[in-house]
SERO-692470 format. One record per residue (C-alpha): residue in one letter; x, y, z; residue number from 1. Coordinates in steps of 0.25 Angstrom, whole numbers. Layout:
REM residues N
resn | X | Y | Z | resi
A | X | Y | Z | NUM;
...
REM end
This chain:
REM residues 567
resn | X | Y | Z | resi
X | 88 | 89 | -91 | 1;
X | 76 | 91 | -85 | 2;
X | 66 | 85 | -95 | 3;
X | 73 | 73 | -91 | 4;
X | 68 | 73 | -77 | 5;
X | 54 | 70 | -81 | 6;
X | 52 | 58 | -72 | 7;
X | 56 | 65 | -60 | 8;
X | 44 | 72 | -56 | 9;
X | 36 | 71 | -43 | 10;
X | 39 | 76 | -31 | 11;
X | 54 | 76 | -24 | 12;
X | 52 | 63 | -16 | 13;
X | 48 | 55 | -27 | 14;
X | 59 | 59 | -37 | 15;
X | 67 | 54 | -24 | 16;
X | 60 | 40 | -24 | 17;
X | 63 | 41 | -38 | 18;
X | 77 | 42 | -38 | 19;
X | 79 | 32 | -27 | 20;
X | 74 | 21 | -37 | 21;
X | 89 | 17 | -44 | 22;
X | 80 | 15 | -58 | 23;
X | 74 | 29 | -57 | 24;
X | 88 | 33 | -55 | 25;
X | 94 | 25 | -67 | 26;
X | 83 | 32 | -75 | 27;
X | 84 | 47 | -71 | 28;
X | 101 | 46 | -74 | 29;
X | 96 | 39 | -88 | 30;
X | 85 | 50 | -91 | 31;
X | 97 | 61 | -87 | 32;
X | 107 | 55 | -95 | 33;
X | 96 | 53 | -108 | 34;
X | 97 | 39 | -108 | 35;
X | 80 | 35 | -106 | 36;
X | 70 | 42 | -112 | 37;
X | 62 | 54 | -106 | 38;
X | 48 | 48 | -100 | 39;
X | 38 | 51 | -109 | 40;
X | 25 | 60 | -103 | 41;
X | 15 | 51 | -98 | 42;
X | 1 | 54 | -107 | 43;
X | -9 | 59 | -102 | 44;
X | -23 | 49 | -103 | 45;
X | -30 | 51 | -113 | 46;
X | -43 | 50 | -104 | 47;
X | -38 | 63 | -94 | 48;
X | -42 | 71 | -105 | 49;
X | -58 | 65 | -106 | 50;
X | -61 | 67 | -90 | 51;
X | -76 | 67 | -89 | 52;
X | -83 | 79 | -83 | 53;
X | -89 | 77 | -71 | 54;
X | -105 | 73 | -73 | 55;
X | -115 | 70 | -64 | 56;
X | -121 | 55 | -60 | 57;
X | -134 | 50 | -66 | 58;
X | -144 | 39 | -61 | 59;
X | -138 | 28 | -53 | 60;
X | -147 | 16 | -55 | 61;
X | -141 | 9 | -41 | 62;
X | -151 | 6 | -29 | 63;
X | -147 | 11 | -16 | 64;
X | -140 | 1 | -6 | 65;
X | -150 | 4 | 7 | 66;
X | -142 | 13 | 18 | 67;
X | -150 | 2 | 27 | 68;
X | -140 | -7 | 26 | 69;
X | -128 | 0 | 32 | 70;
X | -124 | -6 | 45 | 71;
X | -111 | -10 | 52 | 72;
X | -104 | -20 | 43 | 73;
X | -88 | -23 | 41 | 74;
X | -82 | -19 | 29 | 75;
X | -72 | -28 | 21 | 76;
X | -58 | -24 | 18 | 77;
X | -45 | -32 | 12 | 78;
X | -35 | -39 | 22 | 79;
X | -49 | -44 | 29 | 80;
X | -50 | -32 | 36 | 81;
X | -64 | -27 | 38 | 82;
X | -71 | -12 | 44 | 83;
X | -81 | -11 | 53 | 84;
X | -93 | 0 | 45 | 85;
X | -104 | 6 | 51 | 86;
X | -115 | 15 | 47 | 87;
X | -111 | 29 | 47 | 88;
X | -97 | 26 | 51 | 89;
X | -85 | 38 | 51 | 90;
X | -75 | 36 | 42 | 91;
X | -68 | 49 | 41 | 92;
X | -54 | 47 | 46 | 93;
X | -54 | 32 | 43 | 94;
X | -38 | 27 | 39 | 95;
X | -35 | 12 | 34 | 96;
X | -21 | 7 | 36 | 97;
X | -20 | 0 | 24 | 98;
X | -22 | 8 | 9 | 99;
X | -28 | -5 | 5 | 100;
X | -38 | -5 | 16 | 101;
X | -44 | 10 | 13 | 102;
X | -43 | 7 | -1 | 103;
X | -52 | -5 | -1 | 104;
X | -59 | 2 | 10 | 105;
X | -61 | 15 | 2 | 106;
X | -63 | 9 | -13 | 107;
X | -75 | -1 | -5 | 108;
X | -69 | -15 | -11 | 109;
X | -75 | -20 | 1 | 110;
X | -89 | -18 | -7 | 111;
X | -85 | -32 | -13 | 112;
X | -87 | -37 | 3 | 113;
X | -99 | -29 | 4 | 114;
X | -111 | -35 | -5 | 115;
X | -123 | -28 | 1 | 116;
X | -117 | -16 | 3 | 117;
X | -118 | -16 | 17 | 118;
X | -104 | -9 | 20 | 119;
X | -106 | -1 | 6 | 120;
X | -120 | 6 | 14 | 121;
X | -112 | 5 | 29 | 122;
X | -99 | 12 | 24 | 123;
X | -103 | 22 | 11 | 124;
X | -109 | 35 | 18 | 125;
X | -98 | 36 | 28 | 126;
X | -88 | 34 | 17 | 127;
X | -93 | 45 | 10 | 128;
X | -93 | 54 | 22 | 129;
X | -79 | 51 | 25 | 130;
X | -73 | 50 | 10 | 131;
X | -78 | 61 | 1 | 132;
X | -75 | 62 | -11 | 133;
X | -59 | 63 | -15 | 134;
X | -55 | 67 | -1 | 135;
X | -49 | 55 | 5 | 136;
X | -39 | 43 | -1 | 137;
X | -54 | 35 | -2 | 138;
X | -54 | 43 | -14 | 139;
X | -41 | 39 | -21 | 140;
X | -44 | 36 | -34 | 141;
X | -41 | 21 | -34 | 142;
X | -50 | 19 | -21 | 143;
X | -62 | 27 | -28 | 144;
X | -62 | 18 | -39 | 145;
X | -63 | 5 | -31 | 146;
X | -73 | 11 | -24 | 147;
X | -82 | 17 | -36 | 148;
X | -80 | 4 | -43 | 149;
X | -85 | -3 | -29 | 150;
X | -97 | 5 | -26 | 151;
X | -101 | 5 | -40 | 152;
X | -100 | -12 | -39 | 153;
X | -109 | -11 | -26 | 154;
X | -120 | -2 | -30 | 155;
X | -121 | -8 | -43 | 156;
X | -122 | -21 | -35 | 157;
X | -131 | -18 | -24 | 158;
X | -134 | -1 | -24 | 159;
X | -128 | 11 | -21 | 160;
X | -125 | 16 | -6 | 161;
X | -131 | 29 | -1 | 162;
X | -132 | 41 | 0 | 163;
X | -136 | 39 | -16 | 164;
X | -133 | 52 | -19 | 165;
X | -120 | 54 | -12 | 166;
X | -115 | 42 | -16 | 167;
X | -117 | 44 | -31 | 168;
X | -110 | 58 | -28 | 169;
X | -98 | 50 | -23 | 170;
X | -98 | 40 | -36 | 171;
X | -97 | 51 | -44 | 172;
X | -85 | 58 | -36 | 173;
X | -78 | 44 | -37 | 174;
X | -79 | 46 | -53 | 175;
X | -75 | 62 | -52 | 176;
X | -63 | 56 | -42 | 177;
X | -58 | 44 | -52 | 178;
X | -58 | 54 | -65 | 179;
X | -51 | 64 | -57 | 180;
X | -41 | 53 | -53 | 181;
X | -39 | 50 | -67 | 182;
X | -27 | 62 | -69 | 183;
X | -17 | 55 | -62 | 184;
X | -3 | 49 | -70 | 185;
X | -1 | 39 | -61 | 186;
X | -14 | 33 | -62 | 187;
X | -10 | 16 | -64 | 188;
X | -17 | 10 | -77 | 189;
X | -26 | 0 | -67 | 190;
X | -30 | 13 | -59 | 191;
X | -36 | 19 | -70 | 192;
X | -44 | 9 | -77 | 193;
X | -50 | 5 | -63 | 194;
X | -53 | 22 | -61 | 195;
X | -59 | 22 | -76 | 196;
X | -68 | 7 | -72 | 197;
X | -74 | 15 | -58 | 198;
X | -76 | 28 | -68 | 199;
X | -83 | 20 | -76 | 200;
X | -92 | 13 | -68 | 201;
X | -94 | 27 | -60 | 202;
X | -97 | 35 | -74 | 203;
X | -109 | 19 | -79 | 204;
X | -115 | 19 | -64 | 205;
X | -117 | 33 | -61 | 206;
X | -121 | 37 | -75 | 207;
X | -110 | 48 | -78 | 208;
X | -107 | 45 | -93 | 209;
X | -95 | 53 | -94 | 210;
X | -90 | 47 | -83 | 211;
X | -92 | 33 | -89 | 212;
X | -88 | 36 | -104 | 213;
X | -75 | 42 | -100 | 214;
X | -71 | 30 | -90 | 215;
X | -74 | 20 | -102 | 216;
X | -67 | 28 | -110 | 217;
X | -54 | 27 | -100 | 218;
X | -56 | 11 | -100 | 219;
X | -56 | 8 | -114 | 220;
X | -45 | 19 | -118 | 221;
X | -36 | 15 | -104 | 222;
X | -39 | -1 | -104 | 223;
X | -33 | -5 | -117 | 224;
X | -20 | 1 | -113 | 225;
X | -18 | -6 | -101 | 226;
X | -23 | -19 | -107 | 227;
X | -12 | -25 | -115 | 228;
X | -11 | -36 | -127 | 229;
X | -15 | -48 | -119 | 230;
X | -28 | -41 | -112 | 231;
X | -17 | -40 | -99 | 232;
X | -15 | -27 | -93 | 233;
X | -5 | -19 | -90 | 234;
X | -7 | -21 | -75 | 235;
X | 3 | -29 | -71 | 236;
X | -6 | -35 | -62 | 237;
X | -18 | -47 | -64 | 238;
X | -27 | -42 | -53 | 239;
X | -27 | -28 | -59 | 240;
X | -30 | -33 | -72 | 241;
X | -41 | -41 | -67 | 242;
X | -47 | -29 | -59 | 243;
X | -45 | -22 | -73 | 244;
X | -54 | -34 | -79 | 245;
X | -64 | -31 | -69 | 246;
X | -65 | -16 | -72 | 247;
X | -67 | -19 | -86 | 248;
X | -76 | -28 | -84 | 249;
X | -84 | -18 | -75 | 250;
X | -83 | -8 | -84 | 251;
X | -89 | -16 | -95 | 252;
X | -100 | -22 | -88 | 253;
X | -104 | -9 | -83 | 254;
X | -102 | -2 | -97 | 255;
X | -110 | -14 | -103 | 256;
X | -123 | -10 | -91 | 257;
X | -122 | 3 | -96 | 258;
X | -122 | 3 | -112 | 259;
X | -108 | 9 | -111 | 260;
X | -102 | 8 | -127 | 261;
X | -89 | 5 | -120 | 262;
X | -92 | -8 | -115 | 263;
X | -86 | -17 | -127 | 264;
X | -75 | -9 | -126 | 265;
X | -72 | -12 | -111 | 266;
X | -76 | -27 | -114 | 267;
X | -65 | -28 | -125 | 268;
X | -54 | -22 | -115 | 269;
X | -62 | -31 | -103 | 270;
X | -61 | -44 | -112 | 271;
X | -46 | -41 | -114 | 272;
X | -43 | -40 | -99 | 273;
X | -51 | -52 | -96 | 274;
X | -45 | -62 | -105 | 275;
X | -30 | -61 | -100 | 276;
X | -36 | -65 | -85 | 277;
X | -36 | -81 | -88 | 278;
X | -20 | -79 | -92 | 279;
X | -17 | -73 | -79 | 280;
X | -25 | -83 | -70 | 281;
X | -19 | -95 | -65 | 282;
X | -32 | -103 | -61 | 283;
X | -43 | -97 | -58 | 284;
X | -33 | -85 | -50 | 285;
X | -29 | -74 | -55 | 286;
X | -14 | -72 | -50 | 287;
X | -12 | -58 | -43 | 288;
X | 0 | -52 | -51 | 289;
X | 3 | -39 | -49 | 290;
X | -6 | -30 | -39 | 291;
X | -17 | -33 | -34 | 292;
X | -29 | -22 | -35 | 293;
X | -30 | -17 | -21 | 294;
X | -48 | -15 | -23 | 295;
X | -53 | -29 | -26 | 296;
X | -55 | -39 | -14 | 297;
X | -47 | -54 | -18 | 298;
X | -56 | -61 | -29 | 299;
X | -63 | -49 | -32 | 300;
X | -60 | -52 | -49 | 301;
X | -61 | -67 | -49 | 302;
X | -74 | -66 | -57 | 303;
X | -66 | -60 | -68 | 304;
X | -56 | -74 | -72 | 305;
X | -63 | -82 | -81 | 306;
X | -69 | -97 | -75 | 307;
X | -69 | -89 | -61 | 308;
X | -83 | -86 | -56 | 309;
X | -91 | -73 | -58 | 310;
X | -96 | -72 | -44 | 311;
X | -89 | -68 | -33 | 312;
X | -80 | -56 | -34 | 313;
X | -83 | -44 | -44 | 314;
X | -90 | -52 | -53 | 315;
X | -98 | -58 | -45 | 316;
X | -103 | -45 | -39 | 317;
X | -107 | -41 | -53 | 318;
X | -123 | -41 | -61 | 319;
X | -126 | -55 | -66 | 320;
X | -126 | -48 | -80 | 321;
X | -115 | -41 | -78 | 322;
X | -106 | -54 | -72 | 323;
X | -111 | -63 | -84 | 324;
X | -107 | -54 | -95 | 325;
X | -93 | -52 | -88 | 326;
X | -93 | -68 | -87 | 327;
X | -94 | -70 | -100 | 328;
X | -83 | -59 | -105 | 329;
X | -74 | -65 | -95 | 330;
X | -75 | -79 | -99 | 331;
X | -75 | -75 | -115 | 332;
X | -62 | -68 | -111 | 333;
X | -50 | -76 | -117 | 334;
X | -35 | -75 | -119 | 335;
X | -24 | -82 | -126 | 336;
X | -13 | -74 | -128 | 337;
X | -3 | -78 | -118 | 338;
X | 10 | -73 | -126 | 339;
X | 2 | -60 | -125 | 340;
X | 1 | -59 | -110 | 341;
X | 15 | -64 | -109 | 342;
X | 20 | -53 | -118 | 343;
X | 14 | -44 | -108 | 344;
X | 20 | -49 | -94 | 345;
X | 9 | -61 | -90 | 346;
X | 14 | -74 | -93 | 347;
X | 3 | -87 | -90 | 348;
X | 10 | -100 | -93 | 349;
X | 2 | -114 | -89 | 350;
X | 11 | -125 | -89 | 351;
X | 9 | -139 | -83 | 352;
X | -1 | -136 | -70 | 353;
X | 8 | -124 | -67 | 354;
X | 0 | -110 | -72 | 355;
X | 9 | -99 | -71 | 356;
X | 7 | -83 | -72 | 357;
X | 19 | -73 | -73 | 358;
X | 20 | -58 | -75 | 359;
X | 31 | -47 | -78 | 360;
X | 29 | -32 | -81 | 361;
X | 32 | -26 | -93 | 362;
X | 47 | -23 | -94 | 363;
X | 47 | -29 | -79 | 364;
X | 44 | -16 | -72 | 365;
X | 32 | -16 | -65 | 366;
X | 25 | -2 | -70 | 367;
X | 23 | 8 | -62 | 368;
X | 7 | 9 | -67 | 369;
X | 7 | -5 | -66 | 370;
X | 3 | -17 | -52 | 371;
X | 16 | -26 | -56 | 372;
X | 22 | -30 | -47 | 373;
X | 38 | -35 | -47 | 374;
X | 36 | -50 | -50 | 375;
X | 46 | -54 | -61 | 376;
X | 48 | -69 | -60 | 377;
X | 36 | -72 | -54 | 378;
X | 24 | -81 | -56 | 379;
X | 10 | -84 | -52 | 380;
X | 10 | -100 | -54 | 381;
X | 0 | -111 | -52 | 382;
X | 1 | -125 | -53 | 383;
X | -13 | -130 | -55 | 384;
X | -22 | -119 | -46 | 385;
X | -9 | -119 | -35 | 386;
X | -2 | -107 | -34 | 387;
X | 11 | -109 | -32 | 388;
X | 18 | -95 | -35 | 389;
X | 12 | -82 | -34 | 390;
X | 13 | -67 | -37 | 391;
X | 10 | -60 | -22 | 392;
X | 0 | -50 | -27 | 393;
X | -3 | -37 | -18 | 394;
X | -4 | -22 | -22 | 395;
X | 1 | -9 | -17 | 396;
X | -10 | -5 | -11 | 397;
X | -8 | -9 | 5 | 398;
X | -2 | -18 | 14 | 399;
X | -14 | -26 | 12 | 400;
X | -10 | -28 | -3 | 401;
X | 5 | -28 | -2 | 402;
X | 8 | -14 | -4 | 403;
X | 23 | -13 | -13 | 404;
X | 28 | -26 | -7 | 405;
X | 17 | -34 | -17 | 406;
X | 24 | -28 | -29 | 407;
X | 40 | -31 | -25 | 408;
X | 48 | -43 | -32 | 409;
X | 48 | -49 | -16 | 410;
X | 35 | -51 | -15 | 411;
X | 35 | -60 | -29 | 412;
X | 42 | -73 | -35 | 413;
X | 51 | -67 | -44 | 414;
X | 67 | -64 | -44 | 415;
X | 74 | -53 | -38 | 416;
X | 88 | -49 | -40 | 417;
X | 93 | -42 | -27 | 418;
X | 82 | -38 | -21 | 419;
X | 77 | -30 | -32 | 420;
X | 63 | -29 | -38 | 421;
X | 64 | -36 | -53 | 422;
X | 61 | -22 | -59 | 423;
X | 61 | -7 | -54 | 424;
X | 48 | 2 | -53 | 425;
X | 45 | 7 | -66 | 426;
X | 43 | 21 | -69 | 427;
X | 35 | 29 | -80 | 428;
X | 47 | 35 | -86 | 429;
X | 56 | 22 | -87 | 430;
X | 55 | 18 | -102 | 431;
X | 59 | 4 | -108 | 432;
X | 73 | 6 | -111 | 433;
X | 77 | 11 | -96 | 434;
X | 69 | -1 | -90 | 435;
X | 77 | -10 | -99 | 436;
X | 89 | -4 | -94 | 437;
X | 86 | -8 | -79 | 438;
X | 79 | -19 | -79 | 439;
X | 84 | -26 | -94 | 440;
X | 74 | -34 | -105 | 441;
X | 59 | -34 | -100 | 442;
X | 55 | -47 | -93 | 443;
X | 49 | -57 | -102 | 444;
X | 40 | -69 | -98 | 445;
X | 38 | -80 | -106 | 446;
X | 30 | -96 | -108 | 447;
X | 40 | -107 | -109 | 448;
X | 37 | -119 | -112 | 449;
X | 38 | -126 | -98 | 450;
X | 35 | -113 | -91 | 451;
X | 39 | -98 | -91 | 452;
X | 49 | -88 | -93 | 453;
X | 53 | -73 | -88 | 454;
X | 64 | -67 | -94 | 455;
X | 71 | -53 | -89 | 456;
X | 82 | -42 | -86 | 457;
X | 88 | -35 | -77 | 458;
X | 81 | -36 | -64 | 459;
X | 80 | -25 | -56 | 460;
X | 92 | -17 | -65 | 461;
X | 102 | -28 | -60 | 462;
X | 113 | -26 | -70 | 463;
X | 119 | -39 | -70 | 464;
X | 105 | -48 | -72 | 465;
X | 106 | -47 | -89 | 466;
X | 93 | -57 | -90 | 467;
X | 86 | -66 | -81 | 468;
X | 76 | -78 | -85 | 469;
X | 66 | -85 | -77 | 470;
X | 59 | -98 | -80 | 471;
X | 48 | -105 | -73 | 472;
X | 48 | -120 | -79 | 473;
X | 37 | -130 | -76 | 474;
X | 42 | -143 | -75 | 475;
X | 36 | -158 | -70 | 476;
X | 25 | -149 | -62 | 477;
X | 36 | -139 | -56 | 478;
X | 42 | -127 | -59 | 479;
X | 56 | -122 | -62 | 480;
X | 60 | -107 | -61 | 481;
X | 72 | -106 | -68 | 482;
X | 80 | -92 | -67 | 483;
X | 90 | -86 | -74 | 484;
X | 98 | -74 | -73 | 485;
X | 110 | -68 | -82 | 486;
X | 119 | -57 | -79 | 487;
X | 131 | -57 | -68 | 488;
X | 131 | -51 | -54 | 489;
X | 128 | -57 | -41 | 490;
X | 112 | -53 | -34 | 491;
X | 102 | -58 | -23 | 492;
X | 93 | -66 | -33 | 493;
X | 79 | -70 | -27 | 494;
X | 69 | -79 | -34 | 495;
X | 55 | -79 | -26 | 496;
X | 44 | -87 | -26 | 497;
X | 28 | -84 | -19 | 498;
X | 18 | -94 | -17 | 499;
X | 7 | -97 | -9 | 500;
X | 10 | -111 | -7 | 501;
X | 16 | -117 | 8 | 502;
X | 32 | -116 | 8 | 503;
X | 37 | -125 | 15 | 504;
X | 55 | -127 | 15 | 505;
X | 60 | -139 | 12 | 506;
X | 77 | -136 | 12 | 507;
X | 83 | -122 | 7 | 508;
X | 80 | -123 | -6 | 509;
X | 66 | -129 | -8 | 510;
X | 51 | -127 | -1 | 511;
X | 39 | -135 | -1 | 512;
X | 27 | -128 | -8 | 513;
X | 13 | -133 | -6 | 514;
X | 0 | -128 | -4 | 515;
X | -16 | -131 | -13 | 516;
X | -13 | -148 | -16 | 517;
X | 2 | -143 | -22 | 518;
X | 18 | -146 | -18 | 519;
X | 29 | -140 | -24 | 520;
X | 45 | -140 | -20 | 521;
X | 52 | -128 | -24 | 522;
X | 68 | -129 | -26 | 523;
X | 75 | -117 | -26 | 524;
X | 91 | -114 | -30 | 525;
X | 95 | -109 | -18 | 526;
X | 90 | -107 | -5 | 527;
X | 77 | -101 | -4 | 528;
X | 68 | -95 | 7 | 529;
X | 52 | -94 | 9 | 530;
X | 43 | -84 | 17 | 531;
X | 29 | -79 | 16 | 532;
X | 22 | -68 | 10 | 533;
X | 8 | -65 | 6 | 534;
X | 1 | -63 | -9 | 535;
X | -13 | -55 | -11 | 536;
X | -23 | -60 | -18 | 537;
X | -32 | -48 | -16 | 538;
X | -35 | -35 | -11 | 539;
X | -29 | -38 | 4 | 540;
X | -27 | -52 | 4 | 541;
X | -15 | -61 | 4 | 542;
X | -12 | -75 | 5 | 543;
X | 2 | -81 | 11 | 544;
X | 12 | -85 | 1 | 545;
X | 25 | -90 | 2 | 546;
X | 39 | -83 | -4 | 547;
X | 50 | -92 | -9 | 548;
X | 62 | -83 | -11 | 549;
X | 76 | -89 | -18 | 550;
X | 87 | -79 | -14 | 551;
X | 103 | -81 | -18 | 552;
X | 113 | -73 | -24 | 553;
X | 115 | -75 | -40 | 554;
X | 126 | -74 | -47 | 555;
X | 122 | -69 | -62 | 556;
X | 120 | -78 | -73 | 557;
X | 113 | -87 | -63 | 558;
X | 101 | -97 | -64 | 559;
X | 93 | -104 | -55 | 560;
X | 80 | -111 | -52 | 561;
X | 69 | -114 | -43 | 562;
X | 61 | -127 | -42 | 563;
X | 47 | -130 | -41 | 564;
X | 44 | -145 | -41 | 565;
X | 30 | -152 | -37 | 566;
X | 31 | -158 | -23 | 567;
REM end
């Protein structure tokens, strides 16, 4: 019996946790009685076993940014908080309240804030005096690589801080920390392409050609996995795949400075990435679904949606040169395929002034190694360049950013059933045959011809639900979202809606939204109620939306409907 108690391993309090999630249970007393199969052995990478030895830096072409210029100054930080620096400053000891605050503190994404380097020159020795190498959380290998990527952006830009030699001694412990980092099985797919992009760069800019070849090598083995058909990856999230568009992009541009034979191959996976990006925007926006990454400051990308400009942001930070050759990929970029993207969980439908963008997991079970957040039967939804329903963003990482509220169904416009998220947490060791057991058929998205369709199973294991349906129709310059649920039993069904647009009640049953020149009235079935939340749109950052939720008790089969009409 005990080679079927694989998935029970760590330490005592996690098999606990374990075992209070009911579907954990459900799959140990299947594995014990036979009925599942045993989880097979993750393999190891491929790339573990081509580490590069260590080497030494060669000439660094970058000019010195003058110690001069070092002088008390405030340093940027997300939320609109801000730190007083001064020269020669203490930082030993020094705690933030907020992980998100010492991560953007500690990876330097307040460099986008800091274009002559004042701060950079202020700040830099004192870091180093309190901060060496791999001895403090400054070093966790997510924060060294924002930083790395960041310092690298800045000296390229404008020249590298002082004292030169100490801190090329700290560049390279940031490449020795990242491949050391590289061992770890719970490392996320996102992670690891971001790690590979700041090795990369570290291994071009510091000339250390092992280090570059093997990074390289990492990004065009370990990129085409992630990418799927339709260019989309397996994310679960548009603003990681945009900041993996970025990393590509850097990588190719700096690849192509640098006479690297692996520049066409990083433009072939770069022009993939790039030309799903117009399917997903509504406008010139780029709806946040999924996480948002925790490093860039709001906008940061923008340069990176074709017919946006080039000069602000990331891009803009970029060599002419560099920025018109990436211009002209990006706009040469192009993607028809819809059925495709569909296929794999991102459905765009464009009906009537109304510009819709919907998203499932695959099988509905966000993955552990994934940014999905609970959404089913949501929407982002224009009409014209309005947003009227939208997907509330955030990450883990922080109050500022959510933390695990941002990814739970009640923080999204979906459907419920009894309080329940949609689907449980996936685990490596759940295969397909045990999530159809709990959850039923995979949720399927699909164009109509007047609109949109999502098709599903059981939600949250509820026996009695055999099948639901849910249909957005555009009609006469409104909506119509039909639902339809089959089975038997009595449950709490709530239907939730988010938008920024004013609420205002009209009776029980139906609110006034307005807001940018546009009026709609939404009729519900039932009594419904309104309150307020917040969405991010960046790294910190929210803006005030609006929840609609439609709660009543449902007896199964049952349909229902919700009524959007121009005001």
């Amino acid at each position: 019996m005990a080679h079927r108690m694989v998935a029970m391993n760590g330490g005592f309090l996690t098999n606990l946790r374990a075992l209070a999630d009911p579907v954990e249970r459900r799959w140990l007393i299947g594995r014990l009685r036979g009925r599942w199969s045993a989880p097979r052995e993750k393999p190891r990478p491929a790339f573990l076993d081509s580490l590069p030895a260590a080497e030494p830096p060669g000439r660094i072409a970058w000019k010195d940014l003058p110690a001069g210029i070092a002088r008390s100054c405030l340093l940027s930080l997300p939320g609109g908080k801000t730190l007083p620096l001064e020269p020669e400053q203490s930082w030993n000891g020094y705690r933030f309240d907020d992980p998100a605050i010492a991560a953007a503190f500690h990876g330097f994404s307040w460099l986008a804030n800091d274009p002559q380097g004042i701060a950079l020159v202020t700040l830099w020795p004192s870091w180093l005096e309190a901060f060496p190498a791999g001895t403090h959380p400054a070093w966790a290998p997510d924060i060294t690589t924002e930083r790395a990527i960041a310092l690298l952006d800045t000296a390229a830009r404008i020249g590298l801080p002082g004292p030169r030699r100490r801190t090329q001694e700290a560049l390279v412990a940031h490449a020795v920390h990242l491949i050391d980092s590289l061992d770890d099985p719970d490392l996320m797919p996102s992670a690891l392409l971001r790690r590979g992009h700041a090795l990369a760069r570290l291994g071009l800019e510091l000339a250390m050609p092992g280090y570059a070849g093997f990074a390289l090598a990492l990004l065009t083995a370990e990129t085409p996995r992630l990418l799927r058909r339709s260019g989309m990856s397996s994310f679960e999230s548009t603003h990681h795949h945009l900041r993996l568009c970025q990393s590509l992009a850097d990588i190719w541009l700096a690849a192509r400075r640098h006479g690297r034979n692996e520049a066409p191959a990083i433009e072939a996976l770069l022009r993939r990435a790039l030309a799903v990006i117009p399917a997903l925007c509504l406008g010139n926006d780029l709806p946040l679904v999924g996480d948002v990454a925790e490093s860039l400051p709001p906008g940061w990308l923008s340069g990176l949606i074709r017919g946006n400009p080039m000069s602000e942001g990331w891009t803009g930070q970029l060599a002419a040169a560099d920025r018109a050759l990436l211009q002209g990929l990006r706009d040469d970029c192009f993607f028809t395929d819809l059925e495709a993207l569909c296929a794999e969980g991102w459905l765009r439908v464009d009906i009537g002034g109304w510009k819709g963008l919907w998203h499932v997991a695959q099988h509905g079970w966000p993955a552990l190694d994934s940014h999905g957040h609970q959404d089913l039967g949501a929407t982002e939804l224009y009409f014209g360049d309005v947003p009227v329903f939208v997907d509330p963003g955030g990450s883990l990482l922080g109050n500022l950013n959510g933390q695990a509220l941002c990814r739970k169904a009640s923080a999204h416009g979906g459907v419920q059933m009894d309080g329940r998220a949609p689907y449980p947490v996936d685990r490596p060791h759940y295969d397909d045959v045990f999530r159809q057991s709990v959850a039923g058929k995979p949720p399927v998205l699909a164009a109509e011809f007047d609109g949109a369709s999502l098709t599903f199973g059981t939600l949250a294991g509820i026996n009695g639900l055999r099948e639901g349906v849910r249909r957005w129709h555009f009609v006469d310059g409104g909506l119509v979202i039909d639902d339809l649920l089959n089975g038997n039993g009595r449950y709490l069904l709530s239907r939730r809606l988010v938008t920024p647009l004013a609420v205002s009640r009209e009776d029980e049953r139906t609110v006034l939204l307005e807001g940018h020149g546009k009026r709609f009235r939404l009729i519900a079935d039932v009594p419904l109620s309104t309150g307020e939340g917040v969405r991010w749109v960046g790294f910190g950052l929210t803006e005030p939306v609006h929840f609609i939720e439609i709660n009543s008790r449902v007896n199964l089969p049952w349909r229902g409907e919700l009524r959007l009409v121009p005001a």
